[in-house]
N, C-alpha and C positions, 0 to 999 in steps of 0.2 A: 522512702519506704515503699516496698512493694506489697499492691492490694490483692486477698485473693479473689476470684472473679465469677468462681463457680456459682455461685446463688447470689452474690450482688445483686441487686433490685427488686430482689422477689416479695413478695407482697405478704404479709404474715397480718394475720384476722385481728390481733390484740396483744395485751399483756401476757393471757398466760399462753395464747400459742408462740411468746417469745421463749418463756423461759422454758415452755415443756421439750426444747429443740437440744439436746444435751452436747456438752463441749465437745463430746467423741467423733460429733457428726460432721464438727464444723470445722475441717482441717486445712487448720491455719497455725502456721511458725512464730517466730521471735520472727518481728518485723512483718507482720502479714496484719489486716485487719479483712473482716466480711461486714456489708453493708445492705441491712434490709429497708423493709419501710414498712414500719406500724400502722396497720388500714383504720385501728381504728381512735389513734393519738393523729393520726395525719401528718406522721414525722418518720424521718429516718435515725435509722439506729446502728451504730458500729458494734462488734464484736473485736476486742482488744485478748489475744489470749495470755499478756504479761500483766494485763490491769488484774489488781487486788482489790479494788473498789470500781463502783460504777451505779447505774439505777438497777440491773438486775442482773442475778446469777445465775446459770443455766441451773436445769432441775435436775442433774448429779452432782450438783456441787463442787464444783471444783476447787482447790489451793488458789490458785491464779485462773484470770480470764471471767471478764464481765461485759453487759452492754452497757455501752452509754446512748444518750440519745447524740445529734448531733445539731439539734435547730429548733427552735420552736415550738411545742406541741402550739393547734392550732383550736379551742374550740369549736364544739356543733350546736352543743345545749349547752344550760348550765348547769354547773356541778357544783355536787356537797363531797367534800373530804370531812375525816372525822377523826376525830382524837380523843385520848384515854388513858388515864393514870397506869395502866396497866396495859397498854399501849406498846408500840417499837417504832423507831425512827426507821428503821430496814422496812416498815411495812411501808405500800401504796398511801395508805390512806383513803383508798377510792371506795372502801365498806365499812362497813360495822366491824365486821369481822376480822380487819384487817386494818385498823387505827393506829396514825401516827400516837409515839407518846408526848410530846412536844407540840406546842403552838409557835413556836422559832421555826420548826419543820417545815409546818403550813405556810408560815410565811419566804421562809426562803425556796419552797417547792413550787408558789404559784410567780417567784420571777422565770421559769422555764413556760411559760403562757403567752399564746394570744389571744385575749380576751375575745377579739371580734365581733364586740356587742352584750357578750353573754354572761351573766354575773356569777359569781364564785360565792361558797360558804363553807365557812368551816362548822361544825358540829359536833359541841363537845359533851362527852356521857359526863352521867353526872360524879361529882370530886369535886375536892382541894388541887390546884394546878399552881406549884410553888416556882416560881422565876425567877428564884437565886437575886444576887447583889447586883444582877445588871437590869432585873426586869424584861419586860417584853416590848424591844426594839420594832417600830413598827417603818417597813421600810414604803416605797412609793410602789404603787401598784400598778405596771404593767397594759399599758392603754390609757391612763388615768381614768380605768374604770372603777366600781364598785364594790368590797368584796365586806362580806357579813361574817362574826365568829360568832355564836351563840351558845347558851346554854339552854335548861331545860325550860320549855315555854309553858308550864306548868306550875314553877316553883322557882324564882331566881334565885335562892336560895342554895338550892343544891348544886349549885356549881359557884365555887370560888377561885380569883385569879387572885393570888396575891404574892409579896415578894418582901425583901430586903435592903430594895434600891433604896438610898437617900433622896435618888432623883425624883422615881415615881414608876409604880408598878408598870404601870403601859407609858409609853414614851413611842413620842414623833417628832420627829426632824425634818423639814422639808421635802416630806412626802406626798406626793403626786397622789392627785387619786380620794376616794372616799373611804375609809373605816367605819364597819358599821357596828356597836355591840348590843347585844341584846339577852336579856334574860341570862344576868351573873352578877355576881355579886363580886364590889373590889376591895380588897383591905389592902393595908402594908404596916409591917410590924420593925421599920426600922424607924419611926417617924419622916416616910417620902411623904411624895404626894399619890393622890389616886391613881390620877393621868397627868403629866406633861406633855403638854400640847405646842411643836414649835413651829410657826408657818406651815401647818397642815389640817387636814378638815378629818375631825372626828365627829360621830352623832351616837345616839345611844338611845336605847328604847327600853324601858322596866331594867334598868338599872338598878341594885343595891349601892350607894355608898356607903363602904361599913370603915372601918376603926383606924384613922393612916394616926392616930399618934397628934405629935404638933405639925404635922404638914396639912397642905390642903386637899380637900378629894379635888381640885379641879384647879392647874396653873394654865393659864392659854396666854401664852407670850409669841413677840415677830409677825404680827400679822396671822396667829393662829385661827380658826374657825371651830368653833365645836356648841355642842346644844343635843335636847333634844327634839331637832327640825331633822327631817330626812328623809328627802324624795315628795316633798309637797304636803308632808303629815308631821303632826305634832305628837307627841308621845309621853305619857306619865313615867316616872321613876320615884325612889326614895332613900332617903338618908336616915340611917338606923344608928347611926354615931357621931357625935361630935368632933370636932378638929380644931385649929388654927382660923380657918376659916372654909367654905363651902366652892369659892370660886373666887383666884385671884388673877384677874384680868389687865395684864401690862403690855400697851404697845401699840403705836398708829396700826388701825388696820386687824386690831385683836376685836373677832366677834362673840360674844357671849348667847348664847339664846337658850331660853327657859318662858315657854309659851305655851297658850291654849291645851294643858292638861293637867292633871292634879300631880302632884309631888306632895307624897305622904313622906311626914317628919316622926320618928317613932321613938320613945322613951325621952324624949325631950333635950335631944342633943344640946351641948353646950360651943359655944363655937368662942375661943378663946382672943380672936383678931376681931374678926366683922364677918359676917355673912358670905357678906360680897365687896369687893375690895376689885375697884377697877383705877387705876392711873395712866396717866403718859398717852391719852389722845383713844384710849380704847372706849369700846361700846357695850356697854351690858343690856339686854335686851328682854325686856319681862313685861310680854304680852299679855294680857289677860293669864296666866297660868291660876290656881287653886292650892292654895296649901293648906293640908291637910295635917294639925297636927300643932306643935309650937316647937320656940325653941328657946333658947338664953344665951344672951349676949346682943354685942352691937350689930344695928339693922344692915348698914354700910356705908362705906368711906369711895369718898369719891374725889380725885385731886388730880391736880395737873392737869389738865384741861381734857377730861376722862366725862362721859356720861353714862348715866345710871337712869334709864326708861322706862315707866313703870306704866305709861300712859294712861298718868290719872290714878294709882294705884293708892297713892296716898302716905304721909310719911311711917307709918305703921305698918305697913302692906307688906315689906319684905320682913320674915321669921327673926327672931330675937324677941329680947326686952329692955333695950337701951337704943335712944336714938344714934341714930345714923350722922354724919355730916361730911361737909363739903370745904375744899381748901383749894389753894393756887389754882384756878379755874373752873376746878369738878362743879358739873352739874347732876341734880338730882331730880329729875320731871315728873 
C-alpha cells in the first residue's frame, strides 16, 4: 500500500483540530493513507479514505473515509470521561457535553490508554443504566492501574446500574488492575447477583445494594478481592433490600473486607441464605465496621475450612436474627 506523504507527520493541536481538517483537503486514493500526530493525545493518527468507521470523521462528513488512531494514547494528567442515558457511543466522551451512552464504551475506550501513573474516571449523569442479559463486563485495566466509574456524589440514589444477567450485573474475570465504584446504586431484576467477582479486585464506596431477587449482591470466587478498602481508606455503604444472601465468598485466596465504617441496613432487609456465607479456604474480613439498621435471617455459615473474622465481634455482631454456624473446618472468630 502506498502512503501519501504530503503532510505525514505534521503535528495537529487535538481532537477538533483533527476533524475540523475536511476530507477534500486530504487527497488521498483507494490505497493511500495520510499519517498525523495528535499533540495533544501524544499519538499518531491514520487518515483511511475507504474506512466507513474509525474514532473520527472529518467535519464534512463524508460516506467513506475516517481517522483511526494507530498506538497508544499516552496520558499527561488524569481524566474524567462521562456518560449519559441520552448519551452516543460516536461521542468522545471527554465532556459533559459530549457523553458516551454506554459504560461498555468507557470500558473498552480506556484499553487504547497508557495510563503512565495517572488515573481514569468515568462520570455518569444522573439515570437508570440498563446492561441487558450480559451485564457490565469489566475487563483488566491497562498498566494495572486504577480506574473509578461513579455516580452522583450527592445522592447514590440517582444513578442506578442494573441488568438481566443471571450472572450479575457488574461481572470480573481475571482482571488486572483496580475497579473502583462509588456513589450508585446496583439492582438486577433477573435474580443475578449484584457483582460477580472472579480473580479480580473490586472496591466500592457508598454503595446502594438494592433488589438482585434470589441472588446475592456480592459473589467473590478464584482468589477474588473486593470490599470497601481502597487506597488505604475504608468507606460506608448500604443494603436497601434483601436477597439470598449479602456476600457469598468461595475460594483459596477469596478476600472479603467490610471494615472500619458504617453500613446502613434499610427497611429491614430479609436475606433468605445467610448474611455471609464464606467456604473452600476463603477469608471474610469484618473489622470493627458499624451497622446501622437490622435485618432477618441467618447471621452466617462458615465451612470447609473458610474464616469468618469478626475480631471479637461476637456471635450477634453480623446483621440477621438466627444464629450463624460452623461445619467441615469453618471458622467463626
Amino acid at each position: 500500500m502506498t502512503t501519501y506523504t504530503g503532510n505525514n507527520g505534521a503535528i495537529v493541536a487535538d481532537d477538533a483540530a483533527l476533524i475540523a481538517i475536511p476530507s477534500t483537503n486530504l487527497l488521498v486514493t483507494t490505497g493511500e493513507t495520510v499519517l498525523l500526530y495528535n499533540n495533544y493525545r501524544n499519538r499518531w493518527v491514520s487518515y483511511d479514505p475507504d474506512a466507513i468507521s474509525g474514532d473520527f470523521t472529518p467535519i464534512n462528513n463524508p460516506t467513506n473515509g475516517r481517522w483511526s488512531y494507530t498506538s497508544k494514547e499516552v496520558l499527561k494528567a488524569n481524566r474524567t470521561y462521562y456518560c449519559s442515558t441520552t448519551g452516543s457511543d460516536s461521542n468522545n466522551g471527554l465532556t459533559i457535553g459530549s457523553p458516551f451512552l454506554t459504560i461498555s464504551k468507557f470500558v473498552s475506550t480506556i484499553q487504547s490508554l497508557t495510563f503512565n501513573g495517572f488515573s481514569v474516571t468515568l462520570q455518569l449523569a444522573n439515570g437508570s443504566y440498563s446492561l441487558g442479559s450480559t451485564g457490565l463486563v469489566l475487563g483488566s485495566i491497562p498498566d494495572g492501574a486504577n480506574v473509578t466509574i461513579q455516580g452522583n456524589t450527592s445522592d447514590e440514589s440517582l444513578v442506578t446500574l442494573t441488568s438481566t444477567s443471571t450472572t450479575g450485573t457488574i461481572q470480573a474475570y481475571n482482571a488486572i488492575g483496580s475497579w473502583f465504584f462509588r456513589y450508585i446504586t446496583i439492582t438486577n431484576t433477573n435474580n443475578g447477583h449484584g457483582i460477580y467477582n472472579s480473580n479480580s479486585s473490586i472496591a466500592y464506596e457508598r454503595i446502594v445494594f438494592g433488589s438482585v431477587g434470589t441472588g446475592f449482591h456480592i459473589v467473590n470466587s478464584a482468589g477474588g478481592k473486593i470490599g470497601n478498602f481502597f487506597n488505604g481508606n475504608y468507606y460506608p455503604y448500604k443494603i436497601s433490600a434483601g436477597s439470598s444472601g449479602h456476600i457469598y465468598n468461595s475460594g483459596a485466596g477469596c478476600i472479603f473486607t467490610c471494615a472500619s465504617a458504617t453500613i446502613t441496613l434499610t427497611g429491614t432487609p430479609a436475606f433468605a441464605s445467610t448474611f455471609c456465607l464464606s467456604e473452600n479456604l476463603a477469608y471474610c474480613n469484618f473489622f470493627s465496621p458499624t451497622f446501622s439498621g437490622s435485618a432477618t435471617g441467618v447471621r452466617y455459615s462458615s465451612t470447609t475450612n473458610a474464616v469468618i473474622n469478626t475480631f471479637g465481634g461476637g456471635a450477634n455482631f453480623l446483621p440477621g436474627n438466627s444464629a450463624g454456624s460452623t461445619a467441615t473446618g469453618g471458622q467463626y472468630a
